[in-house]
Every structure is written in structure tokens, then in C-alpha cells.
PAKELO-356659 format. One line per 3 residues: number of its first residue (from 1); their letters; for each residue x, y, z of N, C-alpha, C. Coordinates in Angstrom, 3 decimals, padded with zeros to 6 digits. Layout:
REM residues N
NUM = a = X,Y,Z,X,Y,Z,X,Y,Z; ...
END
This chain:
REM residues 227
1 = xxx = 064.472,111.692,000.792,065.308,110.688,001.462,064.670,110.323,002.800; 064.436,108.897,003.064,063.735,108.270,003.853,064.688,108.638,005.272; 064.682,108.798,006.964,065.240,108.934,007.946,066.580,107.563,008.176
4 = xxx = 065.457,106.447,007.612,066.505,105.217,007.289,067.430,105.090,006.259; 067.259,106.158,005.530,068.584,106.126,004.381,069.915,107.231,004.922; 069.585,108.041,005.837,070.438,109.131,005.777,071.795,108.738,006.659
7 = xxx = 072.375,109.190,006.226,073.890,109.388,006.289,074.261,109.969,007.806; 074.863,109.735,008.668,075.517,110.424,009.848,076.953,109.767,010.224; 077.921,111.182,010.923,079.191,110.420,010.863,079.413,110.056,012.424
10 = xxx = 079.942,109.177,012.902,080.142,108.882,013.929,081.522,109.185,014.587; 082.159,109.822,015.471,083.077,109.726,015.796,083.734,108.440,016.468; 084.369,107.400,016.620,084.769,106.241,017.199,086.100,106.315,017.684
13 = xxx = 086.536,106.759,018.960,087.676,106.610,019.094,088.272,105.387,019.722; 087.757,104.305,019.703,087.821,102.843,020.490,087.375,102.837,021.608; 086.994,103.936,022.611,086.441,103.819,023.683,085.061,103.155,023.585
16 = xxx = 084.276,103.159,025.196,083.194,102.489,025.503,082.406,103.899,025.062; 082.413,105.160,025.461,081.448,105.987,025.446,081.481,106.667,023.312; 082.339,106.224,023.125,081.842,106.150,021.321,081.458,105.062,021.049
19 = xxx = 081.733,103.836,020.828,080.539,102.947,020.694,079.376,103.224,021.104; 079.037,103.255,022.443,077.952,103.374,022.785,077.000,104.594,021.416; 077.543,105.751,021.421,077.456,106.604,021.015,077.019,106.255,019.193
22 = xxx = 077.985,105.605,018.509,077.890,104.940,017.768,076.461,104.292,016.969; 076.327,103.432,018.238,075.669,102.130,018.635,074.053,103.324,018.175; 073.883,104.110,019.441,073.064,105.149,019.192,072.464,105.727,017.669
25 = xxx = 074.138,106.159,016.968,073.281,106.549,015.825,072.708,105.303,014.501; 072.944,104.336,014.797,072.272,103.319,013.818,070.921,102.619,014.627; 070.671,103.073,015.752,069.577,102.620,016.108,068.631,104.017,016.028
28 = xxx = 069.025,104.535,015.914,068.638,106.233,015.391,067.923,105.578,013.726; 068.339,105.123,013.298,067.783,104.362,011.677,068.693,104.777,010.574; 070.299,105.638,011.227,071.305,106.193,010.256,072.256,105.113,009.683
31 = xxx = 072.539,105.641,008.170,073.814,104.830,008.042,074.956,105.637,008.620; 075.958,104.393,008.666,077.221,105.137,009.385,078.626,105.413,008.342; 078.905,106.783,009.159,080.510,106.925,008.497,081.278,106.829,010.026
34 = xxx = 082.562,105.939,010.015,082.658,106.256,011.007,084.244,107.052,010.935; 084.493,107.784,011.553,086.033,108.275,011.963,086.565,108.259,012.833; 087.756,108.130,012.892,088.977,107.837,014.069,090.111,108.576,013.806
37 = xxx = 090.688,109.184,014.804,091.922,110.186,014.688,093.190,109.243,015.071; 094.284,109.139,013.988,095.643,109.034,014.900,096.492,109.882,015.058; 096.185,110.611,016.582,096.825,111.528,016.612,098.249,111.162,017.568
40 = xxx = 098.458,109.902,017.466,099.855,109.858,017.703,099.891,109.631,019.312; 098.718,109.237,019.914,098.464,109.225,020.861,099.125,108.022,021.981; 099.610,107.908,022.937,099.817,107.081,023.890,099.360,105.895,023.632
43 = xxx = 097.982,106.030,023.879,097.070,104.870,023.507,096.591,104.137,022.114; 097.609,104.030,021.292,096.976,104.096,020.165,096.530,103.029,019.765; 096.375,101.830,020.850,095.749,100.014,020.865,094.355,100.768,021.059
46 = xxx = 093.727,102.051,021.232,092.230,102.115,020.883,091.563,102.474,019.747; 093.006,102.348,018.368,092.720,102.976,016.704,092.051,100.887,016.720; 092.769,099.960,017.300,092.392,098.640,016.929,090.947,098.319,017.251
49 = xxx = 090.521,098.891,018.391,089.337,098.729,019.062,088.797,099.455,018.393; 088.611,100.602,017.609,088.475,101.515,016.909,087.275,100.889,015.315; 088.332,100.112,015.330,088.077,099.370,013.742,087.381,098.215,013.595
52 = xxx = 087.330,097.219,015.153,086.454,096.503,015.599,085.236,096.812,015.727; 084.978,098.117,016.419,083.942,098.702,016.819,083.288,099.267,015.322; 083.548,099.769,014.440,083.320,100.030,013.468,082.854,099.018,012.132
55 = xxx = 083.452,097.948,012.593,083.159,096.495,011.330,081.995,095.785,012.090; 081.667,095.943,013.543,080.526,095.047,014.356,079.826,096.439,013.906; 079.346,097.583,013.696,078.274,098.086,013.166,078.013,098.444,012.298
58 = xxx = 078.313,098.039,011.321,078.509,097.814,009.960,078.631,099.444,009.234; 079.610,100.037,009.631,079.837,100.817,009.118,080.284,101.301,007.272; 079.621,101.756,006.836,079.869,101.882,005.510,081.183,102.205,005.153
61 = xxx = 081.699,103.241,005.493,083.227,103.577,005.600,083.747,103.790,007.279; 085.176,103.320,007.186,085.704,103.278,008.294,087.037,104.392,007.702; 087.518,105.682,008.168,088.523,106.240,007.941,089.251,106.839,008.950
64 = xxx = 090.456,105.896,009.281,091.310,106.311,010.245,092.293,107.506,009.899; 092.037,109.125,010.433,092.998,109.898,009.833,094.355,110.516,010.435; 095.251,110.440,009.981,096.525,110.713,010.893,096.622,112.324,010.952
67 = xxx = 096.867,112.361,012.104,096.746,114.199,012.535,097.729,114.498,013.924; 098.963,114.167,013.266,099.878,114.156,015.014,099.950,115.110,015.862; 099.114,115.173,016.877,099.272,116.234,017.537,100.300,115.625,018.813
70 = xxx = 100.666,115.090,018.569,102.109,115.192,019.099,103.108,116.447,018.779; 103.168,116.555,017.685,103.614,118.130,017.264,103.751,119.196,018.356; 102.495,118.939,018.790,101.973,120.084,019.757,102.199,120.039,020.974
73 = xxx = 102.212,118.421,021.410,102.329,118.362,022.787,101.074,119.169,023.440; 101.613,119.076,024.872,100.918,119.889,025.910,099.620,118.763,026.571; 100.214,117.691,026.580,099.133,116.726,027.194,099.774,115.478,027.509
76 = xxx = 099.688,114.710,028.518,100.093,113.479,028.830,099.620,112.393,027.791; 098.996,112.879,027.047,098.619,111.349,025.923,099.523,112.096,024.786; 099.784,113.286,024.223,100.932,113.673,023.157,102.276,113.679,023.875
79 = xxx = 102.742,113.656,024.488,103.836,114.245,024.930,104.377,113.429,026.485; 105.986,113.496,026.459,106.565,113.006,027.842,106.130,113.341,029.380; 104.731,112.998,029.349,104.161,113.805,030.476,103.724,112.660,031.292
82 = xxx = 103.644,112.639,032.639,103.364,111.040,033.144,101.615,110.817,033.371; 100.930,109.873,032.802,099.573,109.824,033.305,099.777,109.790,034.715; 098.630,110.351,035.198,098.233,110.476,036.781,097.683,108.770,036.876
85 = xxx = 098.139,108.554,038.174,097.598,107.148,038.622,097.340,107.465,039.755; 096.727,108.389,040.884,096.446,108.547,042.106,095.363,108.972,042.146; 094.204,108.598,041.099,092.805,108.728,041.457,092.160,109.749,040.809
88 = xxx = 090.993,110.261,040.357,090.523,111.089,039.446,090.451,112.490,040.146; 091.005,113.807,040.225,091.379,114.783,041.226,089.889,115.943,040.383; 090.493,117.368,040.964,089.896,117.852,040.771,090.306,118.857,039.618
91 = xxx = 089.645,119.660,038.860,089.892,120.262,037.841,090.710,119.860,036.263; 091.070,120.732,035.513,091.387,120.131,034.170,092.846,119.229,033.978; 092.593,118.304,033.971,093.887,116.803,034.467,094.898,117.168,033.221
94 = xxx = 096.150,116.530,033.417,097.271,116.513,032.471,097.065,115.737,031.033; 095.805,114.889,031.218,095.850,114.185,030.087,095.086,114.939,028.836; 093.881,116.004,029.528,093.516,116.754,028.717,094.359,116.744,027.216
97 = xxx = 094.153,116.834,026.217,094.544,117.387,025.005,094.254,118.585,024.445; 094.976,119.969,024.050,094.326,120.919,023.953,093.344,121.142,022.597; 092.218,120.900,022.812,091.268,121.617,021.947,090.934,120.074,020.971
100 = xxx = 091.061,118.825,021.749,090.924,117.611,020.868,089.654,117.744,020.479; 088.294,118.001,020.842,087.334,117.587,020.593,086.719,118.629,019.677; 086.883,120.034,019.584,087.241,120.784,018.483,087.544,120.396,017.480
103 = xxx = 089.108,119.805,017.504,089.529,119.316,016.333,088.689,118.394,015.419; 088.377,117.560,016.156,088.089,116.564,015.992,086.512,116.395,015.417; 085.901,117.379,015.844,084.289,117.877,015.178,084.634,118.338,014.466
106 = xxx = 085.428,119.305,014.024,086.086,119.814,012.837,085.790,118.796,011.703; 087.291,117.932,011.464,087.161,116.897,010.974,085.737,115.901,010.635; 085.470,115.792,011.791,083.610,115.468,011.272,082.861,115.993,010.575
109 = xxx = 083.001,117.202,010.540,081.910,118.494,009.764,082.545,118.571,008.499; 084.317,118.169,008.261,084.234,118.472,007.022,083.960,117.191,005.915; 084.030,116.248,006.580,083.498,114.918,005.865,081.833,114.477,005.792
112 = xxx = 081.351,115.230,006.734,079.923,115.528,006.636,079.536,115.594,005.447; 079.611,117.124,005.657,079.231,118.262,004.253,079.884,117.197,003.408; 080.963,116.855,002.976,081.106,116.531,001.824,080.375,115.218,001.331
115 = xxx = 080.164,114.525,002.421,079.250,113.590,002.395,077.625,113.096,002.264; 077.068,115.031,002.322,075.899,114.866,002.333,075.154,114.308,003.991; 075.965,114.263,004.840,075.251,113.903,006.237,075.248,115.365,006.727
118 = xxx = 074.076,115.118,007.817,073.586,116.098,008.602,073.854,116.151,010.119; 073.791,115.018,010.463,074.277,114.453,011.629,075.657,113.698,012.491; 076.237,114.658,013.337,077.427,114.344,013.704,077.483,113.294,015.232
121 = xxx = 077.761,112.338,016.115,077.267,112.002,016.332,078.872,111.623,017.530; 079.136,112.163,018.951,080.470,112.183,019.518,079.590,111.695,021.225; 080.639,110.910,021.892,080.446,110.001,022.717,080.824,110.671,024.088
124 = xxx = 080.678,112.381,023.877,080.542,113.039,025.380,079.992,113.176,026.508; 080.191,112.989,027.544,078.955,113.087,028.255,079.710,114.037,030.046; 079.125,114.789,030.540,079.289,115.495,031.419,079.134,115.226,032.623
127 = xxx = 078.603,113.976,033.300,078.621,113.544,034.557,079.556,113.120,034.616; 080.058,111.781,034.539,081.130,110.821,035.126,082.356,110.984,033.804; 082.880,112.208,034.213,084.260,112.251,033.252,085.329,112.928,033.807
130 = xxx = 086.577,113.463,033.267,087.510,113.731,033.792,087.941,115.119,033.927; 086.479,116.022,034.121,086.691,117.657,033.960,087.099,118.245,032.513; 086.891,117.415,031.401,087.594,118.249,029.950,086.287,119.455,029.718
133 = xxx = 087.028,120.325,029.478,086.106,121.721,029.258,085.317,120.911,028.288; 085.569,120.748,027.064,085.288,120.385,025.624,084.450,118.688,025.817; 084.058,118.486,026.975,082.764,117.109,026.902,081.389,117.826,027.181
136 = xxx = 081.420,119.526,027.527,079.864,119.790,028.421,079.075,120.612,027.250; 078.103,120.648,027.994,076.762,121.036,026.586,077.146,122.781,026.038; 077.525,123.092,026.929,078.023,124.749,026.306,078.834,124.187,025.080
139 = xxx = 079.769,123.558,024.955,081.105,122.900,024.048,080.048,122.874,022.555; 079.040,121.913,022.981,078.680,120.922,021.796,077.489,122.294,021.319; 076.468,122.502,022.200,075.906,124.041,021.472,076.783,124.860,020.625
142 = xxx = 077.586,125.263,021.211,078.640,126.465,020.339,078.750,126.326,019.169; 079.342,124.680,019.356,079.859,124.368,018.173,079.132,123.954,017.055; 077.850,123.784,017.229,076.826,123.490,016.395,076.234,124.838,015.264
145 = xxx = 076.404,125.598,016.695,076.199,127.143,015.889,077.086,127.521,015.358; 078.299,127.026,015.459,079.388,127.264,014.765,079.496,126.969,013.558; 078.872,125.584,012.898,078.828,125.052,012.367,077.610,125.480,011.218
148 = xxx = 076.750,126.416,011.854,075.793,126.821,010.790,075.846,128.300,009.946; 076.655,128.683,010.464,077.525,129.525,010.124,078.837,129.671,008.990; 079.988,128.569,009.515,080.733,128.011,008.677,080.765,127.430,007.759
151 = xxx = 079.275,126.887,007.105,079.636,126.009,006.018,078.670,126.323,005.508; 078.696,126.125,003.919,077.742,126.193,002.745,076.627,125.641,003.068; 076.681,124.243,003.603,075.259,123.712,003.966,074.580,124.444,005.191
154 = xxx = 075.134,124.890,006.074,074.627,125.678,006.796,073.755,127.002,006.387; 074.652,127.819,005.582,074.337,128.879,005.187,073.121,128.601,004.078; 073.441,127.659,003.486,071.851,127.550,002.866,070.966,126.815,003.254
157 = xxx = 070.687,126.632,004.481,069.433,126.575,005.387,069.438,125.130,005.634; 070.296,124.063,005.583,070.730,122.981,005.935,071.730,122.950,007.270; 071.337,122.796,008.289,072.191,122.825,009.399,072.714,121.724,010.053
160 = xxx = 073.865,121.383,010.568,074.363,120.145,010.913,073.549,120.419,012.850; 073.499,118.783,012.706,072.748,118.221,014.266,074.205,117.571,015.214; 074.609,118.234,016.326,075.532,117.424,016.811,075.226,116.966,018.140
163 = xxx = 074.862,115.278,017.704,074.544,114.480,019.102,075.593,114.270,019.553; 075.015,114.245,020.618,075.717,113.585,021.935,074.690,113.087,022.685; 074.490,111.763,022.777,073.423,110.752,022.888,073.424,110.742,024.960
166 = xxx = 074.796,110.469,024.878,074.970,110.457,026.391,075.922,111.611,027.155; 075.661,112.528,026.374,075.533,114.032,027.602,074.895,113.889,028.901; 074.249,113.466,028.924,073.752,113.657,030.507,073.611,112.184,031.041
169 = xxx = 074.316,111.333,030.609,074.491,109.442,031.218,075.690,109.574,032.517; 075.289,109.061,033.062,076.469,108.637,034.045,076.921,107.051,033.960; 078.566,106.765,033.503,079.274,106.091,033.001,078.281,105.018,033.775
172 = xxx = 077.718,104.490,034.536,076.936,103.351,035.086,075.762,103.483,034.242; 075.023,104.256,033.775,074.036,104.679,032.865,075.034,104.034,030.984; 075.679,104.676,030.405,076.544,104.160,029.805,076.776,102.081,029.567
175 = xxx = 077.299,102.008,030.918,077.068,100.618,030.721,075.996,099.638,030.632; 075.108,099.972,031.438,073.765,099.789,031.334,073.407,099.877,030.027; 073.824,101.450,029.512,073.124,101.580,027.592,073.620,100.660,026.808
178 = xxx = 075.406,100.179,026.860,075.941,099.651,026.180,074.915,098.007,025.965; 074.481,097.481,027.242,074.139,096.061,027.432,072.755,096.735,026.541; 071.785,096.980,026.657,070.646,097.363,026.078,070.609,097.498,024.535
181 = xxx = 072.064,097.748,023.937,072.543,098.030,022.399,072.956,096.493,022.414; 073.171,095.422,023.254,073.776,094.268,022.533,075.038,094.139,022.430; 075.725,095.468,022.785,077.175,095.931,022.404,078.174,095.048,023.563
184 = xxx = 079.021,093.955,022.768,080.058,093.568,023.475,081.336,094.795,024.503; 080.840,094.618,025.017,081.775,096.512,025.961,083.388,095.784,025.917; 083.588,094.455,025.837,085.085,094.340,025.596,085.609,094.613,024.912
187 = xxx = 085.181,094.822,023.262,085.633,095.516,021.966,086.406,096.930,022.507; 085.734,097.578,023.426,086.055,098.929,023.374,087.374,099.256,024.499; 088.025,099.968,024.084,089.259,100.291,025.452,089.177,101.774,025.523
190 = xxx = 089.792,102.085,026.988,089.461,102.672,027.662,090.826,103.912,028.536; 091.904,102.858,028.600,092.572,102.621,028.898,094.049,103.853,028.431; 094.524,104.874,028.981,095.445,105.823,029.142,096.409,105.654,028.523
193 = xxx = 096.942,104.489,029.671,098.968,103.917,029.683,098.350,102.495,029.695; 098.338,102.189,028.639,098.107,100.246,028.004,099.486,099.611,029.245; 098.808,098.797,029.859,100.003,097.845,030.615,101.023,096.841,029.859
196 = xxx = 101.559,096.622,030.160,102.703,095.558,029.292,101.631,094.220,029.204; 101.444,093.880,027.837,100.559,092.606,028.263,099.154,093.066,026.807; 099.123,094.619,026.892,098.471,094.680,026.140,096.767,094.504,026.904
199 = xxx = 097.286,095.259,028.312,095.891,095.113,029.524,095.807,096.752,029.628; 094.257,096.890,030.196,094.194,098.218,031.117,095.344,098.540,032.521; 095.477,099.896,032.412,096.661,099.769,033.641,095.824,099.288,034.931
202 = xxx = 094.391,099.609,034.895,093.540,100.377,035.813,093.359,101.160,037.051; 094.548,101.982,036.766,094.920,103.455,037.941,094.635,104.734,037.008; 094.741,104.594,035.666,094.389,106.058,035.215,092.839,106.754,035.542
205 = xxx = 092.414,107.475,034.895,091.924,107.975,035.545,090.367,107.328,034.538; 090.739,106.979,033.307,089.597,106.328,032.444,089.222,104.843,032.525; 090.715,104.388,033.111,090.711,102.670,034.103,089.343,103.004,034.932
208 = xxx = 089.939,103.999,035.800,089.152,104.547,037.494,087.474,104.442,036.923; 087.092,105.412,036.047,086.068,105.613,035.569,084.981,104.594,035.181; 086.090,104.155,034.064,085.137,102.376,033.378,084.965,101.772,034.694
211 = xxx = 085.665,101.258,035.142,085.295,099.947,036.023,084.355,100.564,036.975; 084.567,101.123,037.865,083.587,102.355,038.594,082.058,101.814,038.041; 082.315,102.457,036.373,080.794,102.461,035.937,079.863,100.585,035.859
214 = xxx = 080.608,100.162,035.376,080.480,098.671,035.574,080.181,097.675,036.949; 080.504,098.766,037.826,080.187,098.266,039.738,079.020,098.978,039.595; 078.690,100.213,039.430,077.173,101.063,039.545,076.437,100.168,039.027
217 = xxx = 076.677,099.842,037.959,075.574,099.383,036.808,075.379,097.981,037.742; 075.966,097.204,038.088,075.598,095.858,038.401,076.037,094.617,037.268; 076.848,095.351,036.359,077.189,094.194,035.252,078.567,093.868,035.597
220 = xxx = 078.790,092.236,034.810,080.400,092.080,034.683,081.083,093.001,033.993; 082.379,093.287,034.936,083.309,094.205,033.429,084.241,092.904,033.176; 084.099,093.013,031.580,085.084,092.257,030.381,086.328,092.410,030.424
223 = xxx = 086.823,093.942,031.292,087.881,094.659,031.195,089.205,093.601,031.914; 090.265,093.508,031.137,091.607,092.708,031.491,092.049,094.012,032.375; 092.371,094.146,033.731,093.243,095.418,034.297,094.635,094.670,035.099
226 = xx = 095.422,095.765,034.760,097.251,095.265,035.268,096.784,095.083,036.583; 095.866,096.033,037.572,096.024,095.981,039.354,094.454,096.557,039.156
END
């Protein structure tokens, strides 16, 4: 199997830093699977951006899977908890979700394997983010080894690859990548607590972030924001 035939799944959660990410693995020479979680989330106008982002890269399959972790609570995007709007602070924020990106490679790895892909492919990156334990390179190592371990393809000497293209980008780096991919950055949202209107609020803390990165970079942001 040629590098241009092979299979990798993309995680897409409608944001800018999975597209980008995305964007990455088909210029990589992969076909795409892409996945999206509805986990019942606050934001869930980024499952739409989600599916946009997924039909502009011609994704072979697009599978949105419902997984309410609302159930669970314990995060301002599951549960009656108020997003922070007073600026990006220090340490692990309320919006955190516990153990989303876990989950959520999970889910990747098991549609992988069954898919015959090798390559997992998630839109983390460790400079310009909001302190989540589960975006930094210890996270994505672990879990890789985790991963060769856990599964049949692993164990028989087939090991899954988990990129993260922009681990070490800073969200102005990011936008910059996005323009360099061609990638319309308005497709993608960003956005916490959606404003009435169906706009960015732009006080959360991923408002704060995007636009931020879009002043570094020197490009227009596309972004509609309430203030």
C-alpha cells in the first residue's frame, strides 16, 4: 500500500486547531476518516462546523458519535457551570472536561484498527491553550504507548502513530498554518458560550485565544464576535 493510499482518522471537532490538524493529515498524502463527538456539549454549533470542515476535505467518511458526557458533568461545557469570561487565568479552567481527549483517542483507536489506519491525527498543541493536562506531549506519548499495547494491531507489530501536527504551534503559528493549507478559518468555531445570534461570545477563554492568534499572525479574523 502506496503512503497515498493509506487510511488515517482525523479527529474534527469544528474548531480551528482540528482543521488545521486535519488539513495536515491529507497533505501528509492520507485519506481521511474523520470523527466528531456529541458529547452533549454547550457548544454544539461546532458538530455544524464540524461537518463543513469535513465535506471541504473530502473526507471519505464523516461519523458524528453521540457520547453524552453530560452524564458526568464536572465541566462548564457538560454541566450548569458558568464559562469564565474574565480572561484566560492560571491553571486547569472550569471548562476543562474530565479525561475528553482520552476519550476521545479512545474512540479514534477503535475505528482505526477496525479500519485498517495507522494514523491518528488530534489538533493539540501546548503553547497557546487553556492549561488542559490532556493537550501536552507527555498526554499524546503515553497514549501512543498505550495504544501498542492495547490492541491486536499493536501487539502484532503494527503500531498506531498519534499526530499532533501542531504540538508545538503557537495559535498565531496555527493561523498562519491554516492560510498556508488554503483553509477558509471561518468554517471553523471556536467559540465556548455561542452568543444569541449564533456569534462568538468573544470573552471565553477560546474567543480570547483565536482572535489573539489572528492579531500575532497579521491576518484578518473571519470571526463574527458578540463584544
Amino acid at each position: 500500500m502506496t503512503r497515498g493510499s493509506t487510511l488515517a482518522v482525523a479527529l474534527i471537532s469544528g474548531g480551528l486547531d482540528s482543521m488545521v490538524s486535519a488539513a495536515r493529515a491529507r497533505e501528509d498524502g492520507h485519506r481521511l476518516l474523520a470523527l466528531s463527538v456529541d458529547y452533549n456539549q454547550r457548544h454544539k454549533v461546532e458538530l455544524a462546523a464540524a461537518r463543513r470542515i469535513a465535506s471541504v476535505l473530502g473526507a471519505e467518511r464523516h461519523v458524528v458519535l453521540p457520547l453524552d458526557l453530560s452524564a458526568f458533568g464536572g465541566s462548564a461545557l457538560t454541566a450548569d457551570i458558568d464559562v469564565p469570561k474574565d480572561g484566560v487565568g492560571e491553571g486547569i479552567p472550569v471548562t476543562y472536561v474530565p479525561a475528553r481527549n482520552t476519550i476521545f483517542l479512545s474512540l479514534a483507536l477503535g475505528w482505526a484498527e477496525a479500519a485498517g489506519a495507522r494514523d491518528l491525527y488530534i489538533g493539540v498543541n501546548a503553547l497557546d491553550y487553556s492549561g488542559y493536562p490532556d493537550c501536552r506531549p507527555e498526554f499524546i506519548k503515553a497514549f501512543e504507548d498505550m495504544a501498542e499495547v492495547a490492541t491486536k494491531a499493536g501487539v502484532e507489530g503494527e503500531p498506531f502513530r498519534i499526530r499532533a501536527p501542531l504540538q508545538h504551534m503557537t495559535k498565531a503559528d496555527i493561523v498562519r498554518e491554516a492560510s498556508r493549507l488554503g483553509l477558509d478559518a471561518g468554517m471553523s468555531w471556536s467559540c465556548y458560550d455561542p452568543a444569541p445570534g449564533g456569534v462568538h461570545c468573544g470573552l471565553c477563554d477560546s474567543c480570547r485565544l483565536r482572535a489573539k492568534g489572528f492579531i500575532e499572525a497579521g491576518l484578518p479574523d473571519p470571526t463574527v464576535y458578540a463584544v
